[in-house]
Structure formats: structure tokens, C-alpha cells
N, C-alpha and C positions, 0 to 999 in steps of 0.2 A: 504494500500500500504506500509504504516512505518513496518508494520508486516511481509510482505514478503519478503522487504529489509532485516530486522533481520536474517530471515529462512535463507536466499540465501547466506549471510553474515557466518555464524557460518556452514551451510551446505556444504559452496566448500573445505575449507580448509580438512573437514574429507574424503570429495570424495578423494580429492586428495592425500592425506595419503593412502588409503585405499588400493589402491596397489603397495603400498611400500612392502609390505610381500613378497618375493621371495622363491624359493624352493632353494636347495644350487644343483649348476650344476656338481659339484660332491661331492665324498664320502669323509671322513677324512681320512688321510693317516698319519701313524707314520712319526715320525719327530726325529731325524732322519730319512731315512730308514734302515730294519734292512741291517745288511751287507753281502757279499756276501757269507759269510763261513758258514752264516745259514739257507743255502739252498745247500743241495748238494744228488749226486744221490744215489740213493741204491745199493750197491754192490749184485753181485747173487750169489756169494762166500761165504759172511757172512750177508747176510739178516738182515735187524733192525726189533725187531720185537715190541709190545709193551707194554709184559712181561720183554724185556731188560730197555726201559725205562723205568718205573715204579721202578725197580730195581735201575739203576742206580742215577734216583732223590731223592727216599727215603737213599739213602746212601751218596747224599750231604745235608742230612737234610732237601730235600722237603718235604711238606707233601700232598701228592697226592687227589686235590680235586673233579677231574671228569675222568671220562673216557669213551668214546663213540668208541666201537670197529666197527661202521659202518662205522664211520670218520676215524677211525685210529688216533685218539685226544686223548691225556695225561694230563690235565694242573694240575698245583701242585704250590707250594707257601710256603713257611719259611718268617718267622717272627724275629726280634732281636732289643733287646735296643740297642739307639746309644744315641747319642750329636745332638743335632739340635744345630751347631754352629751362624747360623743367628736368633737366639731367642735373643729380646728385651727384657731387662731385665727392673722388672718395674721401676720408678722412688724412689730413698732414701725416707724414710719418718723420718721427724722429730714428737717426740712425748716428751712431757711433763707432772708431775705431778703440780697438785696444794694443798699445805697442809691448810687447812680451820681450824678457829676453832671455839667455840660455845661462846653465850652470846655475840654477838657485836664484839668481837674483830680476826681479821684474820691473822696466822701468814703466813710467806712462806719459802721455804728453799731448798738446793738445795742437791741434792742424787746423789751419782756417786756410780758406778756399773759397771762390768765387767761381759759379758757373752758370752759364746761359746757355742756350738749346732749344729747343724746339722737340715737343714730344708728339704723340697723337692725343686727342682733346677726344673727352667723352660725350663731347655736347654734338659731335657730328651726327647725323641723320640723313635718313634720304624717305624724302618725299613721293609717294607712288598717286599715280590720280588714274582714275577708271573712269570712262566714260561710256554707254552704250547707248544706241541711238536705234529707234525703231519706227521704221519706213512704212507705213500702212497705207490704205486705199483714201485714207479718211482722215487721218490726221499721224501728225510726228510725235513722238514721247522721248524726253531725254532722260536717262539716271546719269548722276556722277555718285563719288565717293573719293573720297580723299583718307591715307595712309600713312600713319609716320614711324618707322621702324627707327632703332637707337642702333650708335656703331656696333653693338651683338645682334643685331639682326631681329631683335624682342620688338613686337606691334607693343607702341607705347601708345600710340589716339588714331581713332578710326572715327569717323563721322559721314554723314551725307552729307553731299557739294550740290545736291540738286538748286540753285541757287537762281532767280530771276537775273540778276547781270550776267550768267554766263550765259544763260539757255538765253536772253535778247543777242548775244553777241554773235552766239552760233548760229543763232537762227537769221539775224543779217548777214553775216560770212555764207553762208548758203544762198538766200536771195541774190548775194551777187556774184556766186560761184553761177549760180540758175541765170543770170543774165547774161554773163560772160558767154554760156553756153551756146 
């Protein structure tokens, strides 16, 4: 009976955990959301097509990494060293010599020195930015996101870029990528 007291004992608490696990009742959604300038409709005057994107992101330095012409999907991405300005700088270290000598007797003594140099800096970063861009019958949708890994290569801030001044700028860099045409 002490035995199945034990069992019963160690056994509810895991029953009762055991459907703690939940499915999530919805999807993730960017955070912000993007804004409303990066969705707008297709003009049938000058049509977007997705030879103009392409175009237009490799000439802001994207460098274009898929393209799925069944989606009418673009995505592209640039890279660039920055400042990771909230990088923790390690702590000072103090370091000293000890001068020894032989036969029993030890002397000490103390060395001053001056040096300048040039090290690697922990505040370096590199910037990743994503952009994807989707070409429909009916209207364009932009995502961005922007990336900032530390010189270990550690994602230190991840955010949405879906921002009204880009998606205007993009979206005129196209209109007169579409005229040009």
C-alpha cells in the first residue's frame, strides 16, 4: 500500500502538467505592423512588374536572394558594418610582472611602459536588412526586417522595417524604373 501511495504521489502532479502544452490560437504577427504605404494597388497605366523590382533593389544595393514568379515574390537582403552601440565592454584587467631570481634569493621591481595599438573593438556589428516584395494582379505588399548581429555573430535586435519612408521611396524608385521602361 506505502508503494502505491509513492506511485499516486509522484504520478498526479505529471498528469496534471501534462496538459499544460497548448497549440498557440493564433499565428505570429509582425510587431509592429507593416504600414499602410506598403501595400498599395497596381496601377494598369504602368504595371509593376518583377523585372522592375529586381532592378530597382539591386541598384539600392540589394542583393537578390529568391525569386518565385508563380508568387510574384522578390526577396533580397544587403549587408553593412555598423556600431553595436549597447555592446558591454569587458571589464579592465589589471596584470602584473614578477622578477625572480636564482640561488635562494628573489628580487622585485617595478617596469613602466607606454603602449598604443589598435585592437578589434566589440562594438562592431553588421547590419542585415531583408526585404521581400510581392507582385500580384491587384496590388504590391512590401515586408522588411532589419538585423543586428554582434562581432560573435549573436542576433543582438531584430525588428520590423516595414516603415512608410521606405515603402514611399520604393514605391517611387519603381514608378520610374516603370517609366524608364
Amino acid at each position: 500500500m506505502a508503494r502505491g501511495y509513492w506511485v499516486a504521489l509522484v504520478m498526479a502532479p505529471m498528469m496534471a502538467l501534462a496538459g499544460c502544452q497548448a497549440t498557440p490560437s493564433s499565428m505570429p504577427r509582425a510587431e509592429p505592423a507593416p504600414a499602410a504605404a506598403c501595400n498599395w494597388p497596381v496601377n494598369e497605366a504602368s504595371p509593376v512588374t518583377l523585372a522592375q523590382v529586381v532592378e530597382v533593389l539591386e541598384n539600392r544595393d540589394f542583393l537578390v536572394r529568391d525569386t518565385d514568379t508563380s508568387l510574384g515574390l522578390v526577396s533580397a537582403e544587403r549587408a553593412e558594418r555598423t556600431i553595436y552601440h549597447n555592446a558591454v565592454d569587458p571589464d579592465p584587467r589589471l596584470g602584473g610582472f614578477l622578477f625572480g631570481g636564482s640561488g635562494g634569493r628573489v628580487s622585485s621591481g617595478v617596469g613602466l611602459g607606454i603602449g598604443l595599438g589598435g585592437g578589434w573593438s566589440s562594438e562592431e556589428a553588421t547590419r542585415i536588412e531583408r526585404v521581400s516584395v510581392v507582385v500580384g494582379n491587384e496590388s504590391v505588399r512590401v515586408a522588411r526586417d532589419v538585423q543586428l548581429y554582434d562581432w560573435r555573430g549573436q542576433l543582438r535586435q531584430s525588428r520590423t522595417a516595414s516603415d512608410a519612408a521606405f515603402c514611399h521611396e520604393l514605391r517611387d524608385a519603381l514608378a520610374a524604373e516603370g517609366a524608364s521602361s
